[in-house]
C-alpha positions as CSV (number, residue, x, y, z in Angstrom):
1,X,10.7,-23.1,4.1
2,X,8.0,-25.1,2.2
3,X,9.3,-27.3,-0.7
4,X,7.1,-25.1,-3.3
5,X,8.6,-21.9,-2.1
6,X,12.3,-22.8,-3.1
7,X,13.9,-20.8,-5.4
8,X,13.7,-22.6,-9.1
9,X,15.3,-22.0,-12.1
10,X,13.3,-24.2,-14.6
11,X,10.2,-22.5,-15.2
12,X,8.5,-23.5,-18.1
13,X,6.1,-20.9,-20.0
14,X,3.4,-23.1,-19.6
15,X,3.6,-23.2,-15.5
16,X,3.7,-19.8,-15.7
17,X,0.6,-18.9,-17.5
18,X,-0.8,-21.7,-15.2
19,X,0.2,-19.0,-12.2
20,X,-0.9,-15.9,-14.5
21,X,-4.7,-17.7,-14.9
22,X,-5.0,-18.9,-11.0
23,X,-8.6,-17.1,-9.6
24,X,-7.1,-13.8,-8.3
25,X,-7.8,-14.2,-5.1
26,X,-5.4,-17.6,-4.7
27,X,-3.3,-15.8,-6.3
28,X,-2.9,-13.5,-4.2
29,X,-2.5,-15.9,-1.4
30,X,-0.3,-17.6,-2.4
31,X,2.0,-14.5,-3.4
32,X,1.1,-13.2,0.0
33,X,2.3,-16.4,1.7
34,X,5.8,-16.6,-0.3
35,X,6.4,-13.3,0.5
36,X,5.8,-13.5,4.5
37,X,8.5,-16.8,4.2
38,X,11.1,-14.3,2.9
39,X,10.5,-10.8,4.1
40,X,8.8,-9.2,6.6
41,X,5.7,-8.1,5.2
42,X,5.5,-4.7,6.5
43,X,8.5,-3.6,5.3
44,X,9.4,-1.5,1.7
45,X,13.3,-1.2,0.7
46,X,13.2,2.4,-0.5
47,X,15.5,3.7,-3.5
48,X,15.9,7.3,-5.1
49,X,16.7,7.6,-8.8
50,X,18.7,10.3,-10.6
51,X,19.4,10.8,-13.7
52,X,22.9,11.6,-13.9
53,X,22.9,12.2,-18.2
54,X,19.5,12.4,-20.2
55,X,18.5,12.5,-23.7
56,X,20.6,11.9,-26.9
57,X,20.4,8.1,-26.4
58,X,21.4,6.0,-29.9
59,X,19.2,3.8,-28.9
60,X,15.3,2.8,-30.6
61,X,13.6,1.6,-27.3
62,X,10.1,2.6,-28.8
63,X,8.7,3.6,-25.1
64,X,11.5,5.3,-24.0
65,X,11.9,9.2,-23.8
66,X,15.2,9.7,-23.9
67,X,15.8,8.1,-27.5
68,X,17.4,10.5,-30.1
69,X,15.1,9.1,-33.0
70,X,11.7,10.5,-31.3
71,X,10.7,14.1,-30.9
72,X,9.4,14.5,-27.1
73,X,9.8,17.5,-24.9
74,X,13.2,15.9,-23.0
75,X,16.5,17.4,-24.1
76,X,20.3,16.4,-23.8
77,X,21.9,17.6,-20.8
78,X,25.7,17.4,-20.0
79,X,26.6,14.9,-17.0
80,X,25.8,16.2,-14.0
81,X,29.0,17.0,-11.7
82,X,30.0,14.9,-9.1
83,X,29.4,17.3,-6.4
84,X,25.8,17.7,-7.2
85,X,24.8,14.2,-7.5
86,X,26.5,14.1,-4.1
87,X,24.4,16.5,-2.7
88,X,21.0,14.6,-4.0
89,X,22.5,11.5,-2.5
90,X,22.2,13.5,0.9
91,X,18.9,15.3,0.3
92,X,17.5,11.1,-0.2
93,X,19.4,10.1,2.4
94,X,17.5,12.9,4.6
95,X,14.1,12.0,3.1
96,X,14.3,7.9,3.5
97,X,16.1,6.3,1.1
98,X,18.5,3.3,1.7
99,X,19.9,3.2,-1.8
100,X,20.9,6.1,-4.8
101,X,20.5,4.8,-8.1
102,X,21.8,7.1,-11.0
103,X,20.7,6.6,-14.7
104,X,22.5,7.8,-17.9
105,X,20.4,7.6,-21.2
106,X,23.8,5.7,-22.6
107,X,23.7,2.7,-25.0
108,X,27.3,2.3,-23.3
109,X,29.8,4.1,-21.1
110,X,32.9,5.1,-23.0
111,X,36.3,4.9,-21.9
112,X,36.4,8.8,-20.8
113,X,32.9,8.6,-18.7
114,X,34.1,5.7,-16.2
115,X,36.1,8.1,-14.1
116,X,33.2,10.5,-13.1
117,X,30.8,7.6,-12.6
118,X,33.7,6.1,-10.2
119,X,34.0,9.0,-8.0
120,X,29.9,9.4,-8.3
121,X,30.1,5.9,-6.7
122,X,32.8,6.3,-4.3
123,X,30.9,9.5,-2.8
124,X,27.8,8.2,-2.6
125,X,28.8,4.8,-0.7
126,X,30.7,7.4,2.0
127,X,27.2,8.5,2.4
128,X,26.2,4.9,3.7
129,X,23.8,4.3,1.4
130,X,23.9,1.5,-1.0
131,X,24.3,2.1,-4.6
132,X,23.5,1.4,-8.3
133,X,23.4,2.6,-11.5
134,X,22.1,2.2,-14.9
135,X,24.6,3.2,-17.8
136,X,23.4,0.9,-20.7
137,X,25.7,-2.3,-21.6
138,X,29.1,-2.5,-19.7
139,X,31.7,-4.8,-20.5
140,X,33.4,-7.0,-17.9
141,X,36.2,-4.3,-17.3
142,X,33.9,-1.9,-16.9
143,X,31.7,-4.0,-14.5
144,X,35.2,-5.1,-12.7
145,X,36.0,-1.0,-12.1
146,X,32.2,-0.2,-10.8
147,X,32.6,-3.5,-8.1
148,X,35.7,-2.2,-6.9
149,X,34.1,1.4,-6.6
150,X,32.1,-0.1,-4.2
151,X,28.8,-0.3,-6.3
152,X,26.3,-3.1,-4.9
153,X,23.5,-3.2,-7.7
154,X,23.8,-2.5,-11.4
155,X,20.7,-2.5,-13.2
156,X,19.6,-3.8,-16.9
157,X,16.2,-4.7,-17.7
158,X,15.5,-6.9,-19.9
159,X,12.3,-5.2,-20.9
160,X,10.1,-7.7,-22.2
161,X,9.9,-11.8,-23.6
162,X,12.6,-12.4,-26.0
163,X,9.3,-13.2,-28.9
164,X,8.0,-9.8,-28.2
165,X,11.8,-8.0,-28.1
166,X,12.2,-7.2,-31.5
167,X,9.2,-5.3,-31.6
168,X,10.3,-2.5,-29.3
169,X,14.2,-2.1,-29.6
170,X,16.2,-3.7,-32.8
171,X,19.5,-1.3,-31.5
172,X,20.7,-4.0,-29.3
173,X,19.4,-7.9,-28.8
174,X,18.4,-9.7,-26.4
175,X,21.7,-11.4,-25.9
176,X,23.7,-8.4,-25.7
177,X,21.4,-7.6,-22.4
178,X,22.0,-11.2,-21.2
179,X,25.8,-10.9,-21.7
180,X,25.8,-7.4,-19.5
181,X,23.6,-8.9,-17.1
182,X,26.5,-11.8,-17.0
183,X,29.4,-9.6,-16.3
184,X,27.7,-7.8,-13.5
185,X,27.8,-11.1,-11.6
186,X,31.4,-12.4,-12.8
187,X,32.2,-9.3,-11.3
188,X,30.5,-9.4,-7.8
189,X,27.9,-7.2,-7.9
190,X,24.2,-7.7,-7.1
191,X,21.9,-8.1,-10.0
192,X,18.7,-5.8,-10.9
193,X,16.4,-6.4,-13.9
194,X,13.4,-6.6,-14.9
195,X,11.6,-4.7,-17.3
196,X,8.3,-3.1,-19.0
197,X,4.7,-4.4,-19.2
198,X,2.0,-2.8,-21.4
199,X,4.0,-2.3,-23.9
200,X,1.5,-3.9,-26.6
201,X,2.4,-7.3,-25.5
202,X,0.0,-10.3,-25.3
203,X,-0.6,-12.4,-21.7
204,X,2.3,-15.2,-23.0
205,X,4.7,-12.6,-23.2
206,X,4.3,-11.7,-19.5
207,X,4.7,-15.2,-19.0
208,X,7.7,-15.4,-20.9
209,X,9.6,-12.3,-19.5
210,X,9.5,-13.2,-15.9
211,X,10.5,-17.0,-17.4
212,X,13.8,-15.4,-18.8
213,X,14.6,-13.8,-15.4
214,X,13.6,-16.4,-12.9
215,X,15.6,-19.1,-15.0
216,X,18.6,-17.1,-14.9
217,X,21.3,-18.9,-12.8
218,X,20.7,-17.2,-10.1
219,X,18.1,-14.8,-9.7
220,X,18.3,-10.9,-9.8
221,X,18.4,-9.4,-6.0
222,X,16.3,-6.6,-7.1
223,X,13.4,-7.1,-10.0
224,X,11.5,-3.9,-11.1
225,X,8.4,-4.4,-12.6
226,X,7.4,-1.2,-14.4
227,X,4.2,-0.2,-15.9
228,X,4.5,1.5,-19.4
229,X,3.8,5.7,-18.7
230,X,3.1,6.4,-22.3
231,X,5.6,9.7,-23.8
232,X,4.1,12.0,-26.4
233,X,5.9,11.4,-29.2
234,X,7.3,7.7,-29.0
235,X,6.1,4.8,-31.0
236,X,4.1,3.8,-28.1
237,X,2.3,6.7,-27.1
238,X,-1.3,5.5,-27.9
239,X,-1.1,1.9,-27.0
240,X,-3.7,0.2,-25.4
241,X,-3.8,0.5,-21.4
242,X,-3.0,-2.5,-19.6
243,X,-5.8,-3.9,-17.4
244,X,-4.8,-2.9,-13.6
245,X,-5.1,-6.4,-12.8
246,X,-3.2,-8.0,-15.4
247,X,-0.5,-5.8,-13.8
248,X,-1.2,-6.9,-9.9
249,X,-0.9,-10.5,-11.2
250,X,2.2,-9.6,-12.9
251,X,3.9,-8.6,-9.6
252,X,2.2,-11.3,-7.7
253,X,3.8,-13.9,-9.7
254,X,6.8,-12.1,-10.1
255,X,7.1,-13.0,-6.0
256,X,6.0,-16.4,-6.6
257,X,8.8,-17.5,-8.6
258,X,11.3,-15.2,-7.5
259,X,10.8,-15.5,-3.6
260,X,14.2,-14.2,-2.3
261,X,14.7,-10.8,-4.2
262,X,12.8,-8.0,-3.7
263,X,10.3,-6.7,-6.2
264,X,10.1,-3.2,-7.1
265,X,7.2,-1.8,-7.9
266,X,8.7,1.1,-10.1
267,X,7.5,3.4,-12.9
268,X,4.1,4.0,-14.0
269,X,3.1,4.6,-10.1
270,X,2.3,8.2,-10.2
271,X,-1.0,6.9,-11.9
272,X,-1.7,4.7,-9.8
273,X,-4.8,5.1,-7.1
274,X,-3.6,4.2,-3.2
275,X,-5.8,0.6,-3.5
276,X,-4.0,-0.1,-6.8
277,X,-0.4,0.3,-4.5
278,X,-2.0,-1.6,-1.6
279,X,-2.6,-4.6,-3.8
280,X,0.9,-4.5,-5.4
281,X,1.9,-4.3,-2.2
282,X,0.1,-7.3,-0.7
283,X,1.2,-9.1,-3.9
284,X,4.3,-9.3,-2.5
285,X,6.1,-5.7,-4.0
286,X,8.8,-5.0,-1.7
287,X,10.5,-1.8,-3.0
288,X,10.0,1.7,-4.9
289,X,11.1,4.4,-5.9
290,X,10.8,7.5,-4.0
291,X,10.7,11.2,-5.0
292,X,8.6,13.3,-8.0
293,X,10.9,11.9,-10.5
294,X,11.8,8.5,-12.4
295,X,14.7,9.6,-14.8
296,X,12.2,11.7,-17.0
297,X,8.6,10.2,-15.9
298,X,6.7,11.4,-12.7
299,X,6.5,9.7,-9.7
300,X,4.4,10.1,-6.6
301,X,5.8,13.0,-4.1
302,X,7.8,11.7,-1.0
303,X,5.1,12.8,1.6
304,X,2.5,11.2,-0.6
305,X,4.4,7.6,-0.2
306,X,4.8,8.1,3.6
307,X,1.1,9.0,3.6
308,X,0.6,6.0,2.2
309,X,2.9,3.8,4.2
310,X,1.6,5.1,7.7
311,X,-2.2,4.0,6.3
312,X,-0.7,0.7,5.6
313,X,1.1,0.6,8.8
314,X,4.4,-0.3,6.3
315,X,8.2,0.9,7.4
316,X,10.8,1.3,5.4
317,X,13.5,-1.3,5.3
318,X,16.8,-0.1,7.1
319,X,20.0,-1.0,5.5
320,X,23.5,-2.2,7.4
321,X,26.6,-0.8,7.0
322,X,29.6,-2.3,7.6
323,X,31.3,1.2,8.2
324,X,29.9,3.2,11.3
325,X,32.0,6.1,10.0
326,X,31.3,6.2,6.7
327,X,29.2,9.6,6.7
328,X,32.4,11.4,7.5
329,X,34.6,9.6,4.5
330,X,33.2,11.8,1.8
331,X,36.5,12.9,0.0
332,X,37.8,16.2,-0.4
333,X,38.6,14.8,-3.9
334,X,35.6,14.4,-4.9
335,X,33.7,17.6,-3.9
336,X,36.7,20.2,-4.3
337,X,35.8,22.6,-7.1
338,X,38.9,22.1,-8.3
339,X,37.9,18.8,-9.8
340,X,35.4,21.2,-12.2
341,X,37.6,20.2,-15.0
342,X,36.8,16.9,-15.3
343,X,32.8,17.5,-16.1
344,X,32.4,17.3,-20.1
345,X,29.4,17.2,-22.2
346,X,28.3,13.9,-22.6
347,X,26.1,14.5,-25.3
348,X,28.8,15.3,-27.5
């Protein structure tokens, strides 16, 4: 490994813009060269997401769907029961995917949701496929219970630079997202964050957000870099578009100073053209997310990615398991009608 391409975890803002304003074409190189030390560059992790609870979120996040505060065309829906995340698990499993995430629109799981997100865990990892999920802020208990589950990645974004932060959600700071991102490690799990661009920031901003995540102690395993898809009736609905290639650059650098963990090119692809995917993913993007559906936003169709992929000549990353049986250790438990009584309305 080349002295330049070790991971760091001092980046000033300054280096980064420096990256940010290289020609694009060294750039790219340079992305593309970090990326073949690390990974093999023909090769896309592939994830399905679900969400598990949407709408009714506290929360103000001004791009975000799901919020209770705006008037869009999502409504609250109960959590779904175990049995039928379980068998989404298996149809992703069937199409590709090597990990399940599930999402609840949650500012935080409360004491009586933890027991169907454990068994949603549980049943999914008996699958053999790795798992996370995304239920808002956890506390180290919480993160603790999830670990011993058996969930390998929880995810938290921290959505943008800490100047730009307040601007978008004032519901929960900056800190509180540091602090949840800091029990998911005390706890064992695998880190994933990242966060949002075009969401009416400026170029420093960029510079500033991937900052905060590569000069966290150690850096997340999984970084989505998402693309704001613009919801009818949210604060942000009629921002500016961001430039294509200010976004190319963003996951270009995003490899540069985060060499090791896999960067995941993630919502805003269903409007994205073929060439704009094919440079993401010769700036060193790594993983997506697979199906029609990111919790509430499109995404492309799973034919249309392996469309894509066999153009490319890519294959998708295959996934070990420590278990050769584990397809077979799905619980009665878990799937047995007679657990119906534990599903509740979340939204409540």
């Amino acid at each position: 490994m080349s002295q330049t391409n070790i991971p760091r975890h001092d980046w000033s803002i300054a280096e980064v813009e420096a990256l940010f304003a290289r020609p694009f074409s060294d750039l790219m190189f340079q992305a593309q060269t970090v990326h073949r030390e690390h990974f093999n560059p023909n090769e896309v992790q592939v994830s399905t997401l679900l969400s598990i609870k949407t709408g009714a979120c506290p929360e103000d996040c001004k791009y975000c769907s799901q919020s209770a505060r705006y008037n869009t065309d999502v409504q609250k829906e109960r959590l779904m029961e175990v049995e039928k995340v379980l068998e989404a698990a298996k149809v992703a499993k069937d199409q590709g995917s090597t990990r399940f995430c599930m999402g609840a629109g949650w500012r935080n799981p409360k004491a009586r949701d933890m027991p169907f997100v454990l068994e949603m865990v549980k049943g999914v990892k008996a699958l053999g496929l790795e798992t996370c999920m995304t239920l808002g802020m956890i506390n180290g208990g919480q993160a603790d219970e999830l670990q011993e589950a058996g969930l390998d990645y929880y995810n938290h974004n921290l959505d943008t630079s800490p100047e730009h932060y307040n601007s978008i959600i004032t519901t929960r700071s900056y800190q509180d997202r540091l602090d949840t991102l800091q029990n998911v490690r005390d706890s064992g799990m695998k880190v994933c964050s990242g966060g949002i661009v075009g969401l009416g920031e400026n170029a420093q901003d960029r510079a500033s957000f991937l900052a905060q995540l590569a000069n966290l102690p150690k850096h997340p395993e999984s970084v989505p870099i998402n693309m704001l898809v613009k919801i009818a009736g949210t604060p942000l609905a009629d921002v500016d578009d961001l430039e294509a290639f200010d976004f190319v650059r963003c996951i270009a650098v995003a490899r540069i100073m985060m060499p090791k963990s896999h960067v995941r090119l993630s919502a805003g692809r269903d409007a994205m053209n073929e060439q704009m995917q094919a440079m993401c993913f010769l700036a060193g993007a790594n993983s997506i997310f697979y199906g029609c559906k990111l919790l509430t936003t499109g995404n492309p169709e799973a034919n249309k990615d392996m469309q894509l992929f066999a153009k490319l000549g890519i294959n998708t990353e295959t996934v070990a398991t420590d278990d050769i049986e584990a397809e077979q250790k799905i619980t009665t438990a878990v799937v047995n009608q007679q657990n119906k009584e534990l599903f509740y309305d979340a939204a409540l």
